[in-house]
C-alpha positions as CSV (number, residue, x, y, z in Angstrom):
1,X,0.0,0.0,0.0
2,X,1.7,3.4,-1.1
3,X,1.4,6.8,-0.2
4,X,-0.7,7.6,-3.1
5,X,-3.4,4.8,-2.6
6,X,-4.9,6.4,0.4
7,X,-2.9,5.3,3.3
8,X,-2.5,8.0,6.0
9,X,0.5,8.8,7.6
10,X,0.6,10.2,11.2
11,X,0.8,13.6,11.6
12,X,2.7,15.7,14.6
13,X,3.5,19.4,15.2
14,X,6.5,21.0,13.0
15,X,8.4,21.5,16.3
16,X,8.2,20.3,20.0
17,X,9.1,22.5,22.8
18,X,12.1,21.2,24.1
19,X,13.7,21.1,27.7
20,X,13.2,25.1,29.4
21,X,12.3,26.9,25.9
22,X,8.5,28.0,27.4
23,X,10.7,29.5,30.4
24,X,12.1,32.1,28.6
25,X,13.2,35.4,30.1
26,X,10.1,37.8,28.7
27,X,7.5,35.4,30.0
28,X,6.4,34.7,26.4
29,X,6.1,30.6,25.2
30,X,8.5,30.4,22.4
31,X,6.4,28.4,19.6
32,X,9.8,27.0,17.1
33,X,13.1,26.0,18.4
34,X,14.7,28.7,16.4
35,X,12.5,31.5,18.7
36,X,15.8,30.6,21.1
37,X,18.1,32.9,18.4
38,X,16.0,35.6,18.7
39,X,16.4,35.9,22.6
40,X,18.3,38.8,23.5
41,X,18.6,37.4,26.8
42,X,19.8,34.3,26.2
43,X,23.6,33.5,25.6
44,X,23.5,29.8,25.4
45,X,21.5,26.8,24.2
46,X,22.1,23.2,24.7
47,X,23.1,20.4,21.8
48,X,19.6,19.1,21.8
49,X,18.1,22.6,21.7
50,X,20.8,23.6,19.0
51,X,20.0,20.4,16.8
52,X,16.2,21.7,16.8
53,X,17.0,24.5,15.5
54,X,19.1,23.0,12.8
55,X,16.5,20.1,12.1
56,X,19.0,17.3,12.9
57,X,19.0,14.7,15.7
58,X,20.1,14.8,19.1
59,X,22.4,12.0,18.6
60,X,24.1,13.2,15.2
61,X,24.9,16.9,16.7
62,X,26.9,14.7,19.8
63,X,28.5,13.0,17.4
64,X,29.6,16.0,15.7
65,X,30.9,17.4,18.9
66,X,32.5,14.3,20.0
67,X,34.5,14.0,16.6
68,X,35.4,17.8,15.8
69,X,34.3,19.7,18.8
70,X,32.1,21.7,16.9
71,X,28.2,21.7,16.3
72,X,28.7,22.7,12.9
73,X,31.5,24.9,11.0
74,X,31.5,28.0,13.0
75,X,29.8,27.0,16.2
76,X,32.2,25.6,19.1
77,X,30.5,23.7,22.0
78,X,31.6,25.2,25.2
79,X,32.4,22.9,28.2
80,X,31.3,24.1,31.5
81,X,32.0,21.6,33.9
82,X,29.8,18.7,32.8
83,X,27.3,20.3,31.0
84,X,28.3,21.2,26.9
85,X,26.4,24.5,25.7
86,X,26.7,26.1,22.3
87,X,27.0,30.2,22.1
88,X,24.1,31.5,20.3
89,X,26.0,34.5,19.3
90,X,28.1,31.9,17.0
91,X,24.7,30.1,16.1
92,X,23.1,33.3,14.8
93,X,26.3,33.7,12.8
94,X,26.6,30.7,11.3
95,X,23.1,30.9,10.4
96,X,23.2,34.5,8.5
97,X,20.4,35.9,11.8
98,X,20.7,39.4,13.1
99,X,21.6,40.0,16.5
100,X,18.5,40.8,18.6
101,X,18.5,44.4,19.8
């Protein structure tokens, strides 16, 4: 049975809200992953938060850090302590997005 014959295929939202993104600083729920960029308040995001915003898995973005250290060309992931954050300054960047004012 194809696609074209009638099947349906399940159907979910574009983007899922993912770890502390409705508790951002302006007390406004951030509807997409890439709402994070535009933040002015916000400095850094995590891997999984970053691989949203970039439309790949969770598991390929660690993988990517694990090998090169970097998210993507452009984007370090910073160590602090345990925890691995990625500077949303250098997202924005690599992504061709304004600063927020």
């Amino acid at each position: 049975m194809g696609i074209g014959s009638g099947m349906l295929l399940p159907t979910r939202p574009p983007y899922r809200i993912i770890g502390d993104m409705a508790n951002n600083t302006n007390n406004e729920l951030i509807s997409k992953p890439s709402d994070l960029l535009r933040d002015p308040d916000r400095d850094t995001i995590t891997i999984a938060q970053a691989a949203a915003i970039l439309c790949v898995s969770v598991s390929t973005a660690h993988h990517a850090h694990r090998r090169t250290g970097y998210l993507m060309d452009g984007v370090p992931v910073l160590r602090v302590g345990r925890r691995c954050v990625v500077s949303t300054s250098a997202m924005r960047r690599a992504l061709g997005i304004r600063e927020p004012i």
